[in-house]
C-alpha positions in Angstrom: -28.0 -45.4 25.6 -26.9 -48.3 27.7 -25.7 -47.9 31.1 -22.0 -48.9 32.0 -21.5 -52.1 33.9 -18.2 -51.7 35.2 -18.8 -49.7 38.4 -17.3 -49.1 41.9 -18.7 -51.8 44.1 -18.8 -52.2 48.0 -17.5 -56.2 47.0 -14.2 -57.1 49.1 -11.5 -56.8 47.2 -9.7 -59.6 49.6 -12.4 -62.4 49.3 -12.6 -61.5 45.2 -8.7 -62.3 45.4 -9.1 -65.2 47.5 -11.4 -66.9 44.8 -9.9 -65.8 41.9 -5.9 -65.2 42.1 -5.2 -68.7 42.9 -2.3 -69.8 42.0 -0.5 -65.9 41.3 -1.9 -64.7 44.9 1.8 -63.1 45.4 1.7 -61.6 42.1 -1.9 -60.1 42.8 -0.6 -59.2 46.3 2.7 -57.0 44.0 0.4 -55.6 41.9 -2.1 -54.1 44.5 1.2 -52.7 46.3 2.0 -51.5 43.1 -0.8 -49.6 42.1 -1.4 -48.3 45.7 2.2 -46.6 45.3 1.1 -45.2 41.9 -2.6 -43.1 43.4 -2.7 -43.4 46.4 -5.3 -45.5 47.1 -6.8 -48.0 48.5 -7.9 -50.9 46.0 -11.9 -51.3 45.3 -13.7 -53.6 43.0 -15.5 -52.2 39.8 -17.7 -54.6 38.4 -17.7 -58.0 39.6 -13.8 -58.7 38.1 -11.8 -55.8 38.3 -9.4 -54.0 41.3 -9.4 -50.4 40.6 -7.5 -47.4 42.3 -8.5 -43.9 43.1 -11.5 -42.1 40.7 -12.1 -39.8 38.1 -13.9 -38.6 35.4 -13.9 -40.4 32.3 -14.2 -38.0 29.3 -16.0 -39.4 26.4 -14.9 -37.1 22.6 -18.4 -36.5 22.5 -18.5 -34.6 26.4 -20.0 -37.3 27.9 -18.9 -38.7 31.4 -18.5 -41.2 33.8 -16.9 -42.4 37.0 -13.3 -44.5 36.4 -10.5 -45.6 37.9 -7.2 -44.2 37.7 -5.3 -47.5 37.7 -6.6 -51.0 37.6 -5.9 -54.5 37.5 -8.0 -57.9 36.9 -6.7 -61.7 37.4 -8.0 -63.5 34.3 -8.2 -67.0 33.6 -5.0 -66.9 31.4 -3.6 -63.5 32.2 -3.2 -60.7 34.7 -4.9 -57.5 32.6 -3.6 -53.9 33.4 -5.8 -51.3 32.3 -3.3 -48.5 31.1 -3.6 -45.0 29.7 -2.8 -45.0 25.8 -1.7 -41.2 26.1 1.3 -40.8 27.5 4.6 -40.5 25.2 6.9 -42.8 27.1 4.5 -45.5 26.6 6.1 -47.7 23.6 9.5 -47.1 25.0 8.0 -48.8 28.5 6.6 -51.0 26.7 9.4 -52.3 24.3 11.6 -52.8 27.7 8.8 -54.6 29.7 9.1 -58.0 29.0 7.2 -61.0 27.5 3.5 -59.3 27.1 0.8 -58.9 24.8 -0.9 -55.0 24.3 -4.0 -54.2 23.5 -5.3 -50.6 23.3 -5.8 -50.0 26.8 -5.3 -53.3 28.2 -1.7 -55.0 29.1 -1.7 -58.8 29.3 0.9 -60.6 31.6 1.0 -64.6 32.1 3.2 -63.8 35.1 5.2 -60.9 36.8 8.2 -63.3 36.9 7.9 -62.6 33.0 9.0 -58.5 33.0 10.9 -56.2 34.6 9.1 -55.0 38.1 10.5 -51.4 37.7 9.5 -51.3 33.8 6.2 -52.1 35.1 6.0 -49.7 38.2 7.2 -47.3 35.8 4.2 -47.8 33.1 1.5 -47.7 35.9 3.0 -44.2 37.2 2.9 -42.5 33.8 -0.5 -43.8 32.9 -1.7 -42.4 36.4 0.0 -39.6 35.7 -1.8 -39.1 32.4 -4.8 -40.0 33.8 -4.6 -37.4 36.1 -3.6 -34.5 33.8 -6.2 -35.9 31.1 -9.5 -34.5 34.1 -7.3 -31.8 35.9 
């Protein structure tokens, strides 16, 4: 079996922002605040792209584990990703009152945070820590 790429790193999560938020520094700066409210923590790098928050274990159906992120966040070329838990019931209701996005199974796309509601959003990243947290309790 392959081994997982996306792992914690000792990379600075400051000169990886420097480089890549560019123009949405402020909106990488509201999202790190963000997701430090929501675990806890401070931010780390996993892998060489994304900022993740606090740990745990990651459950595979088939018992298998590895080391994850509670919360996390990556500034793409076209789109700031939030990796989000899928199991959480308030979920579509969150969703349906964020704001311009697109969804994928786990991953949130945003162009900009000027395009949803700030509190929507704190509000989705809280309940997927949440779930995260009572998914390896």
């Amino acid at each position: 079996m392959a081994e997982i790429k996306t792992k914690a790193t000792k990379a600075s999560v400051d000169a990886f922002l420097k480089r890549a938020a560019g123009t949405r520094s402020a909106d990488c700066a509201t999202l790190v605040a963000m997701h430090t409210k929501a675990t806890g923590a401070k931010p780390r790098m996993w892998g060489p792209s994304i900022i993740g928050f606090g740990s745990c274990k990651y459950r595979y159906p088939d018992g298998r584990e590895m080391d994850w992120m509670e919360a996390a966040f990556s500034p793409r070329s076209t789109d700031l990703v939030l990796y989000l838990s899928v199991s959480f019931p308030e979920r579509k209701a969150l969703l349906a009152k964020l704001g311009k996005h697109r969804i994928g199974k786990s991953c949130l796309y945003i162009k900009r945070l000027a395009d949803v509601d700030l509190q929507v959003l704190q509000q989705l990243v809280e309940r997927s820590v949440a779930a995260a947290r009572e998914q390896n309790a």
